[in-house]
Every structure is written in structure tokens, then in C-alpha cells.
N, CA, C and O of each residue as an XYZ file, in Angstrom:
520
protein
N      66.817    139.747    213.288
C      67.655    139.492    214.448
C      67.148    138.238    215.170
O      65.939    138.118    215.373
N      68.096    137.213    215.604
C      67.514    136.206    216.106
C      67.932    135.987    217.573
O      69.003    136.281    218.102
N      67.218    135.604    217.925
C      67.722    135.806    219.895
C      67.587    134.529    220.419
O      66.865    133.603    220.052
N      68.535    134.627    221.500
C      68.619    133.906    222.368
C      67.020    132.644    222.377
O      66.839    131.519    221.912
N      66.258    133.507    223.074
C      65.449    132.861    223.003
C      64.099    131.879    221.954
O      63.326    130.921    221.979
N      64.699    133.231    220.974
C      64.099    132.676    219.518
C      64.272    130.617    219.278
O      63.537    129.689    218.941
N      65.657    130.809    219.696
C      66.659    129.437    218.852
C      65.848    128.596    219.922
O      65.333    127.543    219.547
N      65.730    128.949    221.039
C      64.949    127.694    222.079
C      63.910    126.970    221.851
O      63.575    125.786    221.829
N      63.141    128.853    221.550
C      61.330    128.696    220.743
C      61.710    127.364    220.242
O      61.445    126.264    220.726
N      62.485    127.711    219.018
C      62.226    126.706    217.963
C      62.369    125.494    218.475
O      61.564    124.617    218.162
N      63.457    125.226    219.384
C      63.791    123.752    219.578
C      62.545    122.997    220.114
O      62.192    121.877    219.747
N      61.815    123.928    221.214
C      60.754    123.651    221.741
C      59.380    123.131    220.965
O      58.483    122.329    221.228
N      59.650    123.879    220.045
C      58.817    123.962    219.076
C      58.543    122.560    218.097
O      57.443    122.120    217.765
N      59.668    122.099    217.805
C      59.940    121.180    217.454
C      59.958    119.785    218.337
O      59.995    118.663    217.831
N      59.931    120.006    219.448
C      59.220    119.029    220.605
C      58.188    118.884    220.644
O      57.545    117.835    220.699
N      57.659    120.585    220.606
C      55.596    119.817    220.655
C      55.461    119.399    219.404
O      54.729    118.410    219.460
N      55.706    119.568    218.518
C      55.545    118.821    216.960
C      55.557    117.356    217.415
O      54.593    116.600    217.291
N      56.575    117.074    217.877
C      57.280    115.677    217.841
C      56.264    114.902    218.826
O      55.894    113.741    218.652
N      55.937    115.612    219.728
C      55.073    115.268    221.113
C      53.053    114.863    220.137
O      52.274    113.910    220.145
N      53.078    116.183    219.514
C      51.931    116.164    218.595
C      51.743    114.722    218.060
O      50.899    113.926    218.471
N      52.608    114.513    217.133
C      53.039    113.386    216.334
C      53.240    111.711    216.768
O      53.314    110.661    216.130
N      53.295    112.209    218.657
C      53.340    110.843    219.364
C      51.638    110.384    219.322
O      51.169    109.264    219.123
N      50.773    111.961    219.644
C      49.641    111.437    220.395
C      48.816    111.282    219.080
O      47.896    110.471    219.192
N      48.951    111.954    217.697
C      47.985    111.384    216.940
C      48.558    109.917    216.686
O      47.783    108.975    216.852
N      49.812    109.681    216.311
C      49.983    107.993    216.466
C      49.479    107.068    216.815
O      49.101    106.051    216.232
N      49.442    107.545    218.277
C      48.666    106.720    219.429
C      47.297    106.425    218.774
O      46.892    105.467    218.116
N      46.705    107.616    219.196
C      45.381    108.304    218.166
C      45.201    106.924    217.530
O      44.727    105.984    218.168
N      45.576    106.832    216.304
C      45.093    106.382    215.134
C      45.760    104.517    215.356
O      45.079    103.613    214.872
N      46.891    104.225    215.995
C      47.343    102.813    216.429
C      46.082    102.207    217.234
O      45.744    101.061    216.936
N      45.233    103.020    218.415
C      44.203    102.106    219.009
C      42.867    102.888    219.120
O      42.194    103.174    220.110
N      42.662    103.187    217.587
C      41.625    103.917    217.060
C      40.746    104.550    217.677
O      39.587    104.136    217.641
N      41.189    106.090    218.629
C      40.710    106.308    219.938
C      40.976    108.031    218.930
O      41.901    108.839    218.864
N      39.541    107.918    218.276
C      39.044    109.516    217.608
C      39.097    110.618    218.801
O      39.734    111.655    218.619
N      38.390    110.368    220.076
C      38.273    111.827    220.862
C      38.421    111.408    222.619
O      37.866    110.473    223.195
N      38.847    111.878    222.885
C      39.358    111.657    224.422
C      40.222    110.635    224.258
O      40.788    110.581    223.166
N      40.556    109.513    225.356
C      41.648    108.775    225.903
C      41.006    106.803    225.663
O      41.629    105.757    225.478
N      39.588    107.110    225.790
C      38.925    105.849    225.510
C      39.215    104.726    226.614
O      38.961    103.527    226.497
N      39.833    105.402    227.767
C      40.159    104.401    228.873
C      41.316    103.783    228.522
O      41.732    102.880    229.249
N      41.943    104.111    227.500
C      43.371    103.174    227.263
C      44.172    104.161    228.142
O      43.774    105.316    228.297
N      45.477    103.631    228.804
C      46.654    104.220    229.613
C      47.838    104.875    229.069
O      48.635    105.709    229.500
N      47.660    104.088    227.751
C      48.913    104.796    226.814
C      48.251    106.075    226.068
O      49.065    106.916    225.687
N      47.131    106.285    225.858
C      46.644    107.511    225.453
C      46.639    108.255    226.378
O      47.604    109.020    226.395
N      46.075    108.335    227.021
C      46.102    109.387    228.490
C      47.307    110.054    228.839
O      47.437    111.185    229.309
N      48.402    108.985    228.472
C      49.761    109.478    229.040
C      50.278    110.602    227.895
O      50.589    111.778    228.086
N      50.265    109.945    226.824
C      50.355    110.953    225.345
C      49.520    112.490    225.710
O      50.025    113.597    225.897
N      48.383    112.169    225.724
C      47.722    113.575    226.202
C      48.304    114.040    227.125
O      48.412    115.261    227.014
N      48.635    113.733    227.793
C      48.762    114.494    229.437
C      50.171    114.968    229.345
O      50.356    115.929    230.092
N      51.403    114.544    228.558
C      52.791    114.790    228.194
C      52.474    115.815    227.286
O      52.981    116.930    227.407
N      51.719    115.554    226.431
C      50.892    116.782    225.301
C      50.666    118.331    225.925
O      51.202    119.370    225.540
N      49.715    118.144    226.996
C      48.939    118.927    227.233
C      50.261    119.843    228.373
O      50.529    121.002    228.692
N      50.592    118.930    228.554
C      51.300    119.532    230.016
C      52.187    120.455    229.436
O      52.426    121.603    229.810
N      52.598    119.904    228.591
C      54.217    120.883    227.528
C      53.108    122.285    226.978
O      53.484    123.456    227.036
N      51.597    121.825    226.414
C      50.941    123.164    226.125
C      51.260    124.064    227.090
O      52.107    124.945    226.946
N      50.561    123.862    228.149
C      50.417    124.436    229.455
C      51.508    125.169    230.156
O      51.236    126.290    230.587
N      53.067    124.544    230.382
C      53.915    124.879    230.872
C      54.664    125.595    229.575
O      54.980    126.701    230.013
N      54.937    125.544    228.720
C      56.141    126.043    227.960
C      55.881    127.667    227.314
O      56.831    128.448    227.371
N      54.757    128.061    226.796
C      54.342    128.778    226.249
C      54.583    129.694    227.225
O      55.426    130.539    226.925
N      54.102    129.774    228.280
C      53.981    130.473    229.432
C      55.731    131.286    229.735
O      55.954    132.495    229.667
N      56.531    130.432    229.991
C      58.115    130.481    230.586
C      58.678    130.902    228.992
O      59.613    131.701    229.054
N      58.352    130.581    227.831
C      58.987    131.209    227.060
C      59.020    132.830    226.832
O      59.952    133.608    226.626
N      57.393    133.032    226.975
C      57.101    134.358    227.109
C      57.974    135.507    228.139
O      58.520    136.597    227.967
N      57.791    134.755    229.056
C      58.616    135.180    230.660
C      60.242    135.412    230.284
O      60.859    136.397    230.687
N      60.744    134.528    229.587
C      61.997    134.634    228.918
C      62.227    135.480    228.182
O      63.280    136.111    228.274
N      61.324    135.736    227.253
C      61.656    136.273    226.181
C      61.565    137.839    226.851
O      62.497    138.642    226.813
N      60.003    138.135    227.582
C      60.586    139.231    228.352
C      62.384    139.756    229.062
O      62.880    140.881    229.018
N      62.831    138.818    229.501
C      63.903    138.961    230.089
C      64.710    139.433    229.306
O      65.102    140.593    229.442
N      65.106    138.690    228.381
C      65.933    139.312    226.687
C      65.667    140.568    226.389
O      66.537    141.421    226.211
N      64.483    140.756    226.318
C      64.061    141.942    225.492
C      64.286    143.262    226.503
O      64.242    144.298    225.840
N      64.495    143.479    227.797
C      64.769    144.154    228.904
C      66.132    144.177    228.942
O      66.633    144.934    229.773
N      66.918    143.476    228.187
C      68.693    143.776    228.380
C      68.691    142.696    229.237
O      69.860    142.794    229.610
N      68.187    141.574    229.933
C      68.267    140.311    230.267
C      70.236    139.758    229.998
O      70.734    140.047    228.910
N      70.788    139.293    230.662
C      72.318    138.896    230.190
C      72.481    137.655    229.571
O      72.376    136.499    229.982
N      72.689    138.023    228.771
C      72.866    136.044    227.827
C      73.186    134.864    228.378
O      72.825    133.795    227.886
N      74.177    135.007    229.880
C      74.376    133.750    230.376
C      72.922    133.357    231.102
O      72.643    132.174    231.300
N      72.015    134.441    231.484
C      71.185    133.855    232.665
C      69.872    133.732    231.345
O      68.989    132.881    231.452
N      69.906    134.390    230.530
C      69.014    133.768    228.963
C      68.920    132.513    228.803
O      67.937    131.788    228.953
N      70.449    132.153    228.351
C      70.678    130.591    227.679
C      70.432    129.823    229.402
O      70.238    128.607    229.376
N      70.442    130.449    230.700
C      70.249    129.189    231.194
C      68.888    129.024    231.824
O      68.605    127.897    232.230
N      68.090    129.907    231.947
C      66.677    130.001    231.466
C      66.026    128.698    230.598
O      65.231    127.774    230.773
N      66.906    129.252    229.541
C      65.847    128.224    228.073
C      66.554    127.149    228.288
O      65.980    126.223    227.715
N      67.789    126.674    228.975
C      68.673    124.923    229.081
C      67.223    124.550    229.980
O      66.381    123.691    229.718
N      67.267    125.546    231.156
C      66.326    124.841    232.221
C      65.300    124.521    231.946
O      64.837    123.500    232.453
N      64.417    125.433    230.851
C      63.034    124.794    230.633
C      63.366    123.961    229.471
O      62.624    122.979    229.497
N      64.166    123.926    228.456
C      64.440    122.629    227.605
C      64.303    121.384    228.106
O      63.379    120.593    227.921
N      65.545    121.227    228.927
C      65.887    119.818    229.531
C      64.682    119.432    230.478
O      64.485    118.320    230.965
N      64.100    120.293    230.603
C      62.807    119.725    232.241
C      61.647    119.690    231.323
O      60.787    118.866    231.635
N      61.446    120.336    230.351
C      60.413    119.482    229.112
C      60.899    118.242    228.316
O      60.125    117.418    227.828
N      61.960    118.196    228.248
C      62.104    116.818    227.459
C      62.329    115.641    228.884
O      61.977    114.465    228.790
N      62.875    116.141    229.968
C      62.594    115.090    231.115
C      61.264    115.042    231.466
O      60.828    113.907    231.272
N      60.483    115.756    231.876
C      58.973    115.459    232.397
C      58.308    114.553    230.973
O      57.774    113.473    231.223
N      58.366    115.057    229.433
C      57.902    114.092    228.292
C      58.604    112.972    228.136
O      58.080    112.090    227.456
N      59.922    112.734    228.708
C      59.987    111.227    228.622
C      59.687    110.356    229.908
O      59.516    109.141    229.802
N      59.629    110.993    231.093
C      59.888    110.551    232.387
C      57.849    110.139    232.825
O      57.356    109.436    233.707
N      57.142    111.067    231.597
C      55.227    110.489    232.180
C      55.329    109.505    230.743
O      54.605    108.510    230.772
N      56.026    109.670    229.706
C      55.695    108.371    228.295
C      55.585    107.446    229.173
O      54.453    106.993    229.334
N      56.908    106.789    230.145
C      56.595    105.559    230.245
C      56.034    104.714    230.940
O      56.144    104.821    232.162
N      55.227    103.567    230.344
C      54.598    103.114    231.547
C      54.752    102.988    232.607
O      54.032    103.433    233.501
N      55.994    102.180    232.750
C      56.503    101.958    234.264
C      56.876    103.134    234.623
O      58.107    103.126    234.606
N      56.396    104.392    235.018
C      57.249    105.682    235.243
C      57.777    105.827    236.068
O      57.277    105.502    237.144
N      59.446    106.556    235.998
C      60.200    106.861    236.509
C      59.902    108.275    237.202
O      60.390    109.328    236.791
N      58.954    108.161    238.415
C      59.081    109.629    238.747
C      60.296    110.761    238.964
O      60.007    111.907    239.310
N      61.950    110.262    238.688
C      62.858    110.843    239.089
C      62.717    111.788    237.459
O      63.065    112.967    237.510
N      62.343    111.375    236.440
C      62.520    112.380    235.256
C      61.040    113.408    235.351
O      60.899    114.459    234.726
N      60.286    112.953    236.051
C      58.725    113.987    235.912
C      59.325    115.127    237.032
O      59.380    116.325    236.757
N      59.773    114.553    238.360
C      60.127    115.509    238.781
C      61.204    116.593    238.516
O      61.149    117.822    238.564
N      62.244    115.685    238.206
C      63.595    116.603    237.940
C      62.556    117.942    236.612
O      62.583    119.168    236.722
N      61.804    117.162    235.544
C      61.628    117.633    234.371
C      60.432    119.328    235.048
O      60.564    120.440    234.538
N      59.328    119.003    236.307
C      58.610    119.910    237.161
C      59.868    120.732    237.465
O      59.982    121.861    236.988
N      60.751    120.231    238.197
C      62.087    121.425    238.800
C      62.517    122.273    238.053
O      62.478    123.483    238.277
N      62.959    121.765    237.121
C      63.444    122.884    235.802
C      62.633    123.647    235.064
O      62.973    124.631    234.407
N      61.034    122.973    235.224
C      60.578    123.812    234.459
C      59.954    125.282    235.544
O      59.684    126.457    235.294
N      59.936    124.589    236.558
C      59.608    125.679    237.995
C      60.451    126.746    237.985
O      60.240    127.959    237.976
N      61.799    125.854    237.988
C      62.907    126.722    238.098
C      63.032    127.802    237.169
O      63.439    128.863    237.643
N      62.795    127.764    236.061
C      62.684    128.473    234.400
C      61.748    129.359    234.883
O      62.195    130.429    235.298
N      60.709    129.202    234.925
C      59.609    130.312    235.340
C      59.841    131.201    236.462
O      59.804    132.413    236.247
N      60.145    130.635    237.985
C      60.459    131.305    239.037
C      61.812    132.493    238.616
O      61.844    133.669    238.979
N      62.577    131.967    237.989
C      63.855    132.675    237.677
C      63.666    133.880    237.083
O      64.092    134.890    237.644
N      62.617    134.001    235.157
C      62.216    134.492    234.875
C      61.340    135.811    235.310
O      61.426    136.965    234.891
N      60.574    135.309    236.176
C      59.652    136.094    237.248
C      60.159    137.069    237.996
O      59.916    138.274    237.945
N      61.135    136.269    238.941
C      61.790    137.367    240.086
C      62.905    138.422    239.081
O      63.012    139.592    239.450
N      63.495    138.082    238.159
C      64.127    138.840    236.697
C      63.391    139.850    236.596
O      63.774    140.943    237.015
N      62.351    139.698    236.097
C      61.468    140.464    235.056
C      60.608    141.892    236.666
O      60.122    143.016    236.540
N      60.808    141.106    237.783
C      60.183    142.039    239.017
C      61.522    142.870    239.261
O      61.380    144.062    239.532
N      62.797    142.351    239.189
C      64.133    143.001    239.925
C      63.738    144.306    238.620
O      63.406    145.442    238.957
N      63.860    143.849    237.051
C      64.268    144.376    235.896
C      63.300    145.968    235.878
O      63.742    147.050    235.493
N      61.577    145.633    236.535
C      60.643    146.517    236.806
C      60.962    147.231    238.255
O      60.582    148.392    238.405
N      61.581    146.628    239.213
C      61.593    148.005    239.869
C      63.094    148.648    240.018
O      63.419    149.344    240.980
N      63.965    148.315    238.923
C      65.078    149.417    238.827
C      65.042    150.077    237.439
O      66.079    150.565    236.988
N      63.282    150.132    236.373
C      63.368    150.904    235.551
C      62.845    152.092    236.351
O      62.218    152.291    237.392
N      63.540    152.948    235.128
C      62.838    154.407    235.746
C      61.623    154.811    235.521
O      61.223    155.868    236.010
């Protein structure tokens, strides 16, 4: 059975790959084996890296709770739009140098939003089980 949230996993999934794939690049373009080496474009790779570790894993879980509780498919799929789109805005909105703080933030909102949503869900969902 594949769920709602499954299909997101994956998409997500396929972001940190892609995200992975930026920072060993980097990695190996200005031959920077372990930490950031003081370069700016590494740091940023890590930190777009790390941040998607940090935030996504977390809100998917939270989601996936929601589903699995009889959660309603419209507030599912807009769950996983919100933390989609606010991970691929916060990873393109810290890539660039000149950064556009309007995509880090919008990309923080959605992903806030995804979690907070999830949360107060999963508290309503626990105190009207029996």
C-alpha cells in the first residue's frame, strides 16, 4: 500500500540525494576532504545539506503519523506540498551567493508550517482517541 505520504518521502528523498550530490561536487571541485576549508560555497552546500537533514526527517515522521491515524488526504497532501516546496525554497534560496532571503524564509514558513500543522493534528487526533 502506498500512501500519501510515502510518494513525498520519496520526492524528498530524491532531493537530499540531489542536495548530497551538490555538496560532494563541491567537495571534490575545491578539494575540501573534511569540513568547509573556509571556502563560502562549501559552507553553503553543507548548511542547505544539513538543514534538509535536520528539518525533513522530523515533519515527515509527524506526517506520516497523521495518515496513519485516519489523517484526511486533503490536509496529508497539503502537509507534504508545504514541507516540499519550503525545502526546495530554503535549498535554493541559502545555494546562492547573493542570497535571496525571500526563498530561505518563505522555504523556514512552510517548513514551520508542515510541522506546526502536523503537531497540533496529531494532539487534536490524541485527545479525541478513546
Amino acid at each position: 500500500m502506498v500512501t500519501i505520504t510515502g510518494t513525498y518521502a520519496a520526492l524528498l528523498g530524491l532531493l537530499y540525494i540531489a542536495l548530497s550530490i551538490r555538496t560532494l561536487r563541491t567537495r571534490r571541485r575545491n578539494q575540501i576532504a573534511v569540513g568547509d576549508g573556509g571556502n563560502p560555497e562549501m559552507l553553503r552546500a553543507i548548511r542547505v545539506h544539513g538543514n534538509f537533514a535536520e528539518y525533513a526527517p522530523l515533519a515527515l515522521l509527524m506526517i506520516a503519523l497523521v495518515e496513519l491515524n485516519a489523517g484526511g488526504g486533503t490536509l496529508v497532501h497539503g502537509l507534504c506540498l508545504a514541507l516540499l516546496f519550503g525545502r526546495i525554497s530554503h535549498a535554493y534560496g541559502v545555494s546562492r551567493s547573493q542570497e535571496n532571503f525571500r526563498f530561505r524564509v518563505f522555504g523556514m514558513s512552510m517548513t514551520f508550517l508542515a510541522i506546526t500543522g502536523a503537531a497540533l493534528t496529531l494532539l487534536m487526533q490524541s485527545a479525541s482517541a478513546p
